[in-house]
C-alpha positions as CSV (number, residue, x, y, z in Angstrom):
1,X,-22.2,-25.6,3.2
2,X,-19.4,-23.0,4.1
3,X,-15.8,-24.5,3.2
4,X,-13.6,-25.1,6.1
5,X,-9.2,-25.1,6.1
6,X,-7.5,-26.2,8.6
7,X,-4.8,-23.6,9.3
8,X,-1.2,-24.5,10.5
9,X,0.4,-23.6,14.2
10,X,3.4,-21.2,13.0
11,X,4.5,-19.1,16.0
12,X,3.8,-20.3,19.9
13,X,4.6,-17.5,22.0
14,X,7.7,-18.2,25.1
15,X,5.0,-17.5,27.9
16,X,1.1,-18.0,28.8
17,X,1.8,-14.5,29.6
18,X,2.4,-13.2,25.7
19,X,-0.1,-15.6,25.0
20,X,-2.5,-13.2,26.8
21,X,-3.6,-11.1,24.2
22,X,-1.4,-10.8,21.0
23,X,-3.1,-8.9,18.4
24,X,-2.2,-6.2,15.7
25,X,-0.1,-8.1,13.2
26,X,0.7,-6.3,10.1
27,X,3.4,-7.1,7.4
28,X,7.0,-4.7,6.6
29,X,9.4,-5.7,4.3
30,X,10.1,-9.3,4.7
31,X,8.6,-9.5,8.2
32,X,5.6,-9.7,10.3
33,X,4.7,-7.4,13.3
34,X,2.6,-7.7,16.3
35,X,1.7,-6.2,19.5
36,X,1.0,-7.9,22.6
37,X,-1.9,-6.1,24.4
38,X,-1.0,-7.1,27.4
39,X,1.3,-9.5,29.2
40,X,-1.4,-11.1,31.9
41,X,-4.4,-10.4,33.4
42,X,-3.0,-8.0,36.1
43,X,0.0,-6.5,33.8
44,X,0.4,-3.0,32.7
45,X,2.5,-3.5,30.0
46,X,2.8,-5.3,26.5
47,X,5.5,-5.7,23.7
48,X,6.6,-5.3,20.4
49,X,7.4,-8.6,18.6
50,X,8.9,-8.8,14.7
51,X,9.4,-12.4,13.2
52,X,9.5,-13.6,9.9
53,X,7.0,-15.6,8.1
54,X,7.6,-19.0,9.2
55,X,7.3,-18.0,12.6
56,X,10.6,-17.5,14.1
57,X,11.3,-14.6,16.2
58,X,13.7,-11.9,15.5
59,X,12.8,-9.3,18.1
60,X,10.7,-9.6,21.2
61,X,10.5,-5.9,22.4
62,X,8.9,-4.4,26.4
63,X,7.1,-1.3,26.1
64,X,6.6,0.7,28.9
65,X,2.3,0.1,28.5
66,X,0.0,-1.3,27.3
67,X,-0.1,-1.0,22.9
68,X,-2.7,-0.7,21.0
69,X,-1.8,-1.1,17.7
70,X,1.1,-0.8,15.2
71,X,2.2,1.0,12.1
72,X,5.0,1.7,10.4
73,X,6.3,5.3,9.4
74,X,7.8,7.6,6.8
75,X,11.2,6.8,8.9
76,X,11.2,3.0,9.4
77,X,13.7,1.2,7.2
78,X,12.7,-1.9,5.0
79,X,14.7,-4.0,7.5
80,X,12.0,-2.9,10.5
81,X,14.7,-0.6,12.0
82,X,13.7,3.0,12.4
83,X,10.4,5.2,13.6
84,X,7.1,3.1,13.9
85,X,4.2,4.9,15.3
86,X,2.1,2.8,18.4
87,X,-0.3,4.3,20.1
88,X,0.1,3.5,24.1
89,X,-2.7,3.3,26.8
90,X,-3.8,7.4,26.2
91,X,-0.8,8.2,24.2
92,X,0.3,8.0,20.9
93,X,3.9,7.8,20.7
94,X,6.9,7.5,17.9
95,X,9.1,4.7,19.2
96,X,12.7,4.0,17.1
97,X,13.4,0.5,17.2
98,X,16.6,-0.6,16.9
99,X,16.4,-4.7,15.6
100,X,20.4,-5.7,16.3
101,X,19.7,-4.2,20.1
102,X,16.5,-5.3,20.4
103,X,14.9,-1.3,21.8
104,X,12.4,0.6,21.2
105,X,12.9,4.6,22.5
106,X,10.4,6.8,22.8
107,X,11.2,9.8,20.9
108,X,7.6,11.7,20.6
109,X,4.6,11.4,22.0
110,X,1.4,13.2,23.2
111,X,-1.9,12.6,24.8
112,X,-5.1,12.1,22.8
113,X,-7.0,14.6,24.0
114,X,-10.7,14.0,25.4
115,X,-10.8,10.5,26.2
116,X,-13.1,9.8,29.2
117,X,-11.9,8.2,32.3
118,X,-11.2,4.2,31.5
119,X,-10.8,5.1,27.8
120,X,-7.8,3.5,26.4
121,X,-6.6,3.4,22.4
122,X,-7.6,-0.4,21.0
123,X,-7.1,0.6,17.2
124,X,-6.0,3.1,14.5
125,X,-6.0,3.5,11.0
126,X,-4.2,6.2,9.3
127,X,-6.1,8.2,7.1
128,X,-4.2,10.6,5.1
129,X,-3.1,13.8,7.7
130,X,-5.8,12.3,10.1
131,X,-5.6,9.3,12.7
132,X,-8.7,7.4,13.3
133,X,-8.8,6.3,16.7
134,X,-10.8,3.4,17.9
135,X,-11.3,2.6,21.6
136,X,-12.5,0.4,24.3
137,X,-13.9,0.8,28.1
138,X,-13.4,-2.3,29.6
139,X,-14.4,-1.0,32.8
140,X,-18.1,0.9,31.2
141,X,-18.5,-2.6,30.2
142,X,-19.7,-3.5,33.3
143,X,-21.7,-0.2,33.4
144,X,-23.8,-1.5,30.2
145,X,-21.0,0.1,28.0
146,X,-21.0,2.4,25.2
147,X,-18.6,5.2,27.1
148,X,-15.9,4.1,24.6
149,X,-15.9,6.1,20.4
150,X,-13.9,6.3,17.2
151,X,-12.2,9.4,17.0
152,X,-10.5,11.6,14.2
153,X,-7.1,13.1,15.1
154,X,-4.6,15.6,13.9
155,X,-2.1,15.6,15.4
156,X,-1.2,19.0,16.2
157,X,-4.5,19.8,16.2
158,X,-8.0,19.1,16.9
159,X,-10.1,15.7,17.7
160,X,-13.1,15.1,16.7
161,X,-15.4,12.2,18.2
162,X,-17.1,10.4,14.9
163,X,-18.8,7.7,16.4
164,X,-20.1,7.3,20.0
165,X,-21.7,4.8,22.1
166,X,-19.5,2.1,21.6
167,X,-17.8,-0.3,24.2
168,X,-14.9,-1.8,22.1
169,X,-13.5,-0.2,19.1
170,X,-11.8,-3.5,17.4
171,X,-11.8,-3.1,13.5
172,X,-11.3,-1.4,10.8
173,X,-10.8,-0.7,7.0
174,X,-10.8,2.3,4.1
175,X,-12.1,0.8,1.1
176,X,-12.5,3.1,-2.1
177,X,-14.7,2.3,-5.3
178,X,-16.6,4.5,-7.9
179,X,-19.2,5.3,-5.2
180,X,-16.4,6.8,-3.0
181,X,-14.9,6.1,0.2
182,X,-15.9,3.7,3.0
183,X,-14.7,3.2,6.5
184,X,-15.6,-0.4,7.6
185,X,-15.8,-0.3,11.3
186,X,-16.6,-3.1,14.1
187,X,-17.5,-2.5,18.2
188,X,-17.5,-6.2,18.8
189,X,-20.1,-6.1,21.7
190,X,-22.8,-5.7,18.8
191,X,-21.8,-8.8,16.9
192,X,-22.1,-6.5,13.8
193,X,-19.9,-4.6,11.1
194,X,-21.4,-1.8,9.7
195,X,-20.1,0.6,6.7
196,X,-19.9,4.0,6.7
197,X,-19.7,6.5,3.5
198,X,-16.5,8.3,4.3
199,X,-15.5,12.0,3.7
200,X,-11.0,12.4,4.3
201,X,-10.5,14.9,6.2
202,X,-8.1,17.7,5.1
203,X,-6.2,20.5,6.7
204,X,-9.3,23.0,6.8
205,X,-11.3,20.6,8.5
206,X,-12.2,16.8,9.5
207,X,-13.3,13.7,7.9
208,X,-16.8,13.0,8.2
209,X,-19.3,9.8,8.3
210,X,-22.6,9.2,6.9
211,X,-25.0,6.8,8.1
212,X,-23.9,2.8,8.6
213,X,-25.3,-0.3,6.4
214,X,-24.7,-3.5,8.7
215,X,-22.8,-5.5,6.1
216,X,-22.7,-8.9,8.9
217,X,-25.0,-9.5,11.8
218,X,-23.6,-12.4,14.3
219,X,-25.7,-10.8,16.9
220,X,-28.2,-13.7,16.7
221,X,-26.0,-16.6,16.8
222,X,-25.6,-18.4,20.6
223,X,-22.3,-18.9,20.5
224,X,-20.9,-16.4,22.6
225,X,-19.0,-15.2,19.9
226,X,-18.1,-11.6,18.6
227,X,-16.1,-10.4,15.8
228,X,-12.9,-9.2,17.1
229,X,-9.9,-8.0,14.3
230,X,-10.5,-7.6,10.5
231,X,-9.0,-6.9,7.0
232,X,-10.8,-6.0,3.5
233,X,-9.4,-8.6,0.2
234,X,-7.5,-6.3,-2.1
235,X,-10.2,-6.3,-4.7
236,X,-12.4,-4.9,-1.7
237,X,-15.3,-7.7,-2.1
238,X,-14.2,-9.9,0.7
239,X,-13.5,-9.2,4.8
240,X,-11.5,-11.4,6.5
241,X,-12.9,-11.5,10.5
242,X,-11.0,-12.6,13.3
243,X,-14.1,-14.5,15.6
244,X,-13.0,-14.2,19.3
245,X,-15.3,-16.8,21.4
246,X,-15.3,-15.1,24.9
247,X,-18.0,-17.7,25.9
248,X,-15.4,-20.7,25.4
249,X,-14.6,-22.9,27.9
250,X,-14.4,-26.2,26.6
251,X,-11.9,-27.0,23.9
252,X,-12.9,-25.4,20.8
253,X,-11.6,-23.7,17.0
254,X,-10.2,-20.6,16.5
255,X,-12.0,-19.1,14.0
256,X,-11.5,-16.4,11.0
257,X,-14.4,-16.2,8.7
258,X,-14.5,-14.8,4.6
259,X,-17.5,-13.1,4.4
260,X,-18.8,-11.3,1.4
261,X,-18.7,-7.5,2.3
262,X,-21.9,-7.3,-0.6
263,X,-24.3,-9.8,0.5
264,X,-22.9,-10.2,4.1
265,X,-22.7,-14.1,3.0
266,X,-20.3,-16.5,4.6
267,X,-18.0,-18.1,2.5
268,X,-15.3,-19.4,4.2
269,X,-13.7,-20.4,7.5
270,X,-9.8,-21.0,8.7
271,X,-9.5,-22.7,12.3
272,X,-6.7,-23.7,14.5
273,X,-7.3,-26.6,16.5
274,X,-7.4,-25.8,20.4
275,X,-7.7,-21.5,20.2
276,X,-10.8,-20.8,20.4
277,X,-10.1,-16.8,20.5
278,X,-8.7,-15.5,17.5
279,X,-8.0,-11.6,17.5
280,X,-6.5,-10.6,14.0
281,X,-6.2,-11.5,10.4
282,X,-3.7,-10.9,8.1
283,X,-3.6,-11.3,4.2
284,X,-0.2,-11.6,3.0
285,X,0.7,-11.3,-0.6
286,X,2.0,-14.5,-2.4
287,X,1.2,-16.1,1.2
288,X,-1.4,-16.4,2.6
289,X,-3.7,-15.9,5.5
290,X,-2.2,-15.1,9.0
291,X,-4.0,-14.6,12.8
292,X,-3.3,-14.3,16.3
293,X,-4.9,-15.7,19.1
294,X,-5.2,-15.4,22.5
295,X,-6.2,-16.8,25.9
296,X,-7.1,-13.7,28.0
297,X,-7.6,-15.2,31.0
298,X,-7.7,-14.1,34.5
299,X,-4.2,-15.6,35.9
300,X,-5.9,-17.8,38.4
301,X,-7.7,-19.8,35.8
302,X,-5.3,-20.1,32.9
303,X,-3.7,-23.7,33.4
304,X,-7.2,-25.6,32.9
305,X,-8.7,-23.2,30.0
306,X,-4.3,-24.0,28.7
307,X,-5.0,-28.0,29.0
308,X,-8.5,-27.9,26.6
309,X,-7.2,-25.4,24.4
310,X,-3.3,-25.5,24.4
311,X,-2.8,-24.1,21.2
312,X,-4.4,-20.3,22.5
313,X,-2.4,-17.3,21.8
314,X,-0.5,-19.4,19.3
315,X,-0.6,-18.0,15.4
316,X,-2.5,-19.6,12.6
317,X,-1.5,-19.8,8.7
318,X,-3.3,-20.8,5.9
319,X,-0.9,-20.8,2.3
320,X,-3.2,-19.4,0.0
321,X,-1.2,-18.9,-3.3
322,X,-1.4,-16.0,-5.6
323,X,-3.8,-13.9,-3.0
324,X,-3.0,-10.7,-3.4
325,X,-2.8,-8.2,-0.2
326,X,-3.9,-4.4,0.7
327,X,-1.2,-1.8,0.9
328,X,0.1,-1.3,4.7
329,X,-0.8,2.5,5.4
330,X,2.3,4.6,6.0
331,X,2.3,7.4,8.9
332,X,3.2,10.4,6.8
333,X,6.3,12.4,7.7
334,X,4.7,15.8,7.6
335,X,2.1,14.4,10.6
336,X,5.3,12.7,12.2
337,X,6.9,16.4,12.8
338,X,3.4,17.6,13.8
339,X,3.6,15.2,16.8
340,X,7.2,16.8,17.3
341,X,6.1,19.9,18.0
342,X,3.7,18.5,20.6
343,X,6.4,17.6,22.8
């Protein structure tokens, strides 16, 4: 039987619209960091929100779009001040934040190039000089899908589409071992994560992918459930999955599952009571385990899905002394002044 902890509500967003679609949360310094996604159903824009581990909100921040993801820089100060790279809608852009005022300026940004019509950025890891771009087509989805890819970008330079065919690029992680380097990757329509052997790109040409092993298969399961966010343990044997139940509609758990990335077997699970749709772990070190959820609702139905699940787009937190965490990846400043000169 698969061991189940209770996690903890530590943050409630001010708003059913925040609770939307929060997402993205990371760790800097002695602070968390999210994005929300979006603020509604029918909103074009999100935010940038910093708060500190017990949950209590230092800095709630409006972006001019819709972000989709987070990371910090080169140029962003231990105190979360400073340059933090977050790609926007089409764009990626270098916003400095300024904590005390509670801003964020753009100061850079350019257009992925080659996106198709619909195509908007839902993930990105950085990968040395290259940016590997996921995305999603909510639109296509409606279309059967698959008009949404994982891209390789330098910026500056050229992109290169790595993986096509998907619908919603939501995942991923760079996992290194005496076999080489992996990219752990998710499109959440499939119900799977898959593995790829993974080439870094350089500055005479790209990263490249060899062929994917399915390390987890929810496809069969009739839950109407998908694996949304994830993060790799630090030792690299365990992935941490953020299980967003789309088909909920009575009150239900949020979910994140332990699964061992070897065997695919499923070890453990954290819910929160009353959120059914979790979007992103978090492994802290010392701490513990962090998620977001979210509602995601069309704006007309919120108050009754609110009533059976009031604690959606609320954050969960399971203490888990000791665990150790996986090093936040830090945009480079050398690829920072790349995007300068796209301007």
């Amino acid at each position: 039987m698969v061991k189940t902890t209770k996690a903890e509500l530590i943050h409630m967003p001010a708003s059913s619209a925040l609770r939307f679609l929060p997402e993205g949360i990371i760790a800097w310094g002695n602070l968390l960091v999210n994005i929300f996604i979006q603020k509604g159903s029918k909103s074009s824009v999100g935010a940038i929100h910093f708060f500190t581990p017990e949950g209590e909100t230092i800095a709630l921040i409006e972006l001019d779009g819709c972000p989709g993801a987070i990371h910090p820089t080169s140029q962003t100060q231990p105190d979360g001040s400073g340059i933090w790279f977050v790609p926007v809608d089409g764009e990626a852009r270098l916003y400095e934040v300024d904590l005390d005022k509670q801003t964020a300026v753009v100061t850079q940004s350019a257009t992925v190039p080659d996106l198709r019509p619909d195509e908007s950025v839902n993930d990105c890891l950085i990968a040395g000089e290259w940016t590997l771009i996921g995305t999603k087509n909510l639109p296509a989805l409606e279309r059967d899908g698959g008009e949404a890819g994982l891209y390789a970008w330098k910026p500056g330079g050229e992109v290169i589409r790595l993986l096509d065919n998907l619908s919603i690029s939501n995942g991923m992680y760079l996992r290194e071992s005496s076999d080489g380097k992996f990219l752990g990757h998710i499109d959440s329509p499939t119900g799977q994560i898959r593995e790829y052997p993974y080439t870094d790109g350089s500055a005479s040409g790209p990263p490249v992918l060899g062929a994917g092993t399915v390390l987890v298969d929810i496809s069969s399961e009739k839950t109407r459930t998908v694996p949304d966010g994830m993060t790799l343990s630090a030792d690299g044997e365990s992935i941490y999955v953020a299980m967003f139940k789309y088909g909920a509609t009575e009150t239900a758990d949020g979910e994140v599952r332990k699964y061992n990335r070897i065997t695919g077997k499923h070890l453990e699970t954290y819910t929160l009571e009353g959120a059914p749709r979790a979007t992103c772990p978090l492994v802290v070190e010392d701490k513990g385990l962090y998620f977001t959820t979210a509602h995601e609702m069309d704006d007309s139905e919120i108050g009754g899905f609110l009533e059976k699940n009031p604690n959606s787009g609320g954050f969960g937190y399971v203490a888990i002394p000791g665990i150790q965490a996986p090093k936040t990846a830090v945009l480079g400043l050398r690829t920072c002044l790349k995007m300068i000169q796209l301007r």
